[in-house]
N, C-alpha and C positions, 0 to 999 in steps of 0.2 A: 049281376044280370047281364052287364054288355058282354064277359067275358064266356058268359053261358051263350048268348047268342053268337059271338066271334066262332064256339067250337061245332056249334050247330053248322057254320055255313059251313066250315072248313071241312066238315062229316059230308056234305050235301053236294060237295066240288068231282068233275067227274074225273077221273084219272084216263093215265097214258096205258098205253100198249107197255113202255119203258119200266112205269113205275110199278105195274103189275108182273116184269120180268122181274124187277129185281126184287118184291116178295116172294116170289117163288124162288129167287135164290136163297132167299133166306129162309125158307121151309127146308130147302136139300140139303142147307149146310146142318140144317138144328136136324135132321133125320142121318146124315154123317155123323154125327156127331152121338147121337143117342137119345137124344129127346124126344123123338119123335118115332114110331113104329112106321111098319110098310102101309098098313091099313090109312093111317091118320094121312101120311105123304101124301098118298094117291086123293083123298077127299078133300087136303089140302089145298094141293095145286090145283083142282079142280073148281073150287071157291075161287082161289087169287084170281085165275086167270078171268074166271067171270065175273067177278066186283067190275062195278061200273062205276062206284063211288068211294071218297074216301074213307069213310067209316065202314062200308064191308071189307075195304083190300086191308083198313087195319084189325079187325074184328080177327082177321084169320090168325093174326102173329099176335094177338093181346098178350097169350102167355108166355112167349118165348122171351121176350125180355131182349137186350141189344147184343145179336150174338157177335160180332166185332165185322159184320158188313156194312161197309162205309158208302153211304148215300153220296158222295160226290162222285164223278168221274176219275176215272185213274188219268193220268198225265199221258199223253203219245211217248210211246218210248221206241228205244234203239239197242239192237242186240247186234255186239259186233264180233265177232271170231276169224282170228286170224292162224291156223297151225296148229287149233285146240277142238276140247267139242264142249257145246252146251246143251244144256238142259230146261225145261220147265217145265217140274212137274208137279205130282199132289195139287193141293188147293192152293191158288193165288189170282191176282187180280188181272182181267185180259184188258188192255185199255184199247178204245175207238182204232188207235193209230199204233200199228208196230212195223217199223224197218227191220231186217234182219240184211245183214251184211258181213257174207262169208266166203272167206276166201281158203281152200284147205282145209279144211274145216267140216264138221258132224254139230248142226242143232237139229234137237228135237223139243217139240211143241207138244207137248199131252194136254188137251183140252177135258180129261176124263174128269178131273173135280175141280174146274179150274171157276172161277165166277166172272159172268159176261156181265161190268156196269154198263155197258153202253149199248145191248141188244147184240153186237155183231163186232167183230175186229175186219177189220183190211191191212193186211200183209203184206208190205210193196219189201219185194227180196232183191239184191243182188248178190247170184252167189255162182262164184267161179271152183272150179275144179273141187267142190263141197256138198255136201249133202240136207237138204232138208228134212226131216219125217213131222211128219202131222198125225196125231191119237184123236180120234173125237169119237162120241157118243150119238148114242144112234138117234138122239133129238139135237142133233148139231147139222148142217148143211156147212158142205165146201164147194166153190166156185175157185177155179182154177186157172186163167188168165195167164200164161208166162209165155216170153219169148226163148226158146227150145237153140241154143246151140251148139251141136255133139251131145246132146245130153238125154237123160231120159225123165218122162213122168207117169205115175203110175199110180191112178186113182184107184183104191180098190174099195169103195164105199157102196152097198147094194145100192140103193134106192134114196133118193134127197124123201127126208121125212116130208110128211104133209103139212103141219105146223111146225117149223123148227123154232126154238128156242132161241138160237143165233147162228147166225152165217158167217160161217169165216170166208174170206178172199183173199185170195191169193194172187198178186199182180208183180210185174218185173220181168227180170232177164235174169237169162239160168246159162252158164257158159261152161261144155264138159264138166257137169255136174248134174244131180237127181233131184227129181222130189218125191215122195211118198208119201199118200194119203190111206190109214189103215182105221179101223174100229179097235178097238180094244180087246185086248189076249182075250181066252177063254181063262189063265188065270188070274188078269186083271178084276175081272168081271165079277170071277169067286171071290175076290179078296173085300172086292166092294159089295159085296150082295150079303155078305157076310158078316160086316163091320152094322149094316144098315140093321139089321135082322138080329146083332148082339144082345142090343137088350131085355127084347120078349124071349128067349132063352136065357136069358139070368134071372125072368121074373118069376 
């Protein structure tokens, strides 16, 4: 009996802004993935984001079972390139806090299937005679923040969504070196719109 009322309250508890982002990651990953159709996604994340409590935000995922998205925060991390070029792409985890420090250097950041635990990242760069490229999706917001010397930046983003999902930011010093802010290919887009859509053509 106490353990039936313990679950009652913890159903009754009202949730975060956060804790409703990161179900909704975990509906886009199980609709990458194949479990989920376009139909279901769309009523999906439509529920998550309105749950006000804990028993509806979980009510949404009852059957998806634990697709391998980790409820803790990812750690601040440090991306360093010296002479080389990085990468991060496909699906991985964006944590609160990332340095990027590049000197010579090509990183590129593709936020296209990447999972925000913390709502938003902030990207403090320093990058000298190097390049940064930024991928986001058109429910991603970027803020742009750099101090510009000989260098160029080049946001080509239409319109900051009206609810974004997460905002990346972008702060530091850029020294004869770029940044670029673009949306994702027209063939990126088919590749993913396509992976999403797999299943209900195989059924």
């Amino acid at each position: 009996m106490a353990d039936d009322d313990a679950d009652r309250r913890s159903a009754l508890q009202r949730v975060s802004d956060a804790e409703r982002e990161q179900v909704a990651e975990r509906i886009r990953a199980a609709a990458a993935d194949g479990r989920l159709g376009l139909d279901e996604l769309d009523d999906r994340l439509g529920s998550a984001l309105a749950a006000r409590t804990r028993g509806d935000l979980d009510a949404v995922v009852a059957d998806l079972g634990d697709d391998g998205v980790s409820a803790r925060p990812v750690p601040d991390a440090v991306i360093r390139a010296d002479g080389s070029s990085v990468q991060r792409v496909g699906r991985w985890d964006v944590p609160a806090q990332l340095t990027v420090q590049s000197s010579m250097s090509s990183v590129t950041l593709d936020f296209t299937e990447a999972i925000f635990t913390a709502g938003g990242c902030r990207i403090d760069i320093e990058v000298s005679a190097g390049s940064l490229r930024l991928v986001v999706p058109e429910d991603v917001a970027v803020d742009v923040d750099v101090e510009p010397r000989f260098s160029s930046v080049d946001v080509k983003v239409p319109e900051r969504p009206a609810s974004p999902r997460a905002v990346v930011t972008v702060a530091g010093t850029l020294n004869m070196g770029s940044i670029s802010v673009r949306r994702p290919g027209w063939r990126r887009r088919r590749q993913l719109k396509k992976a999403a859509s797999r299943p209900q053509l195989e059924a």
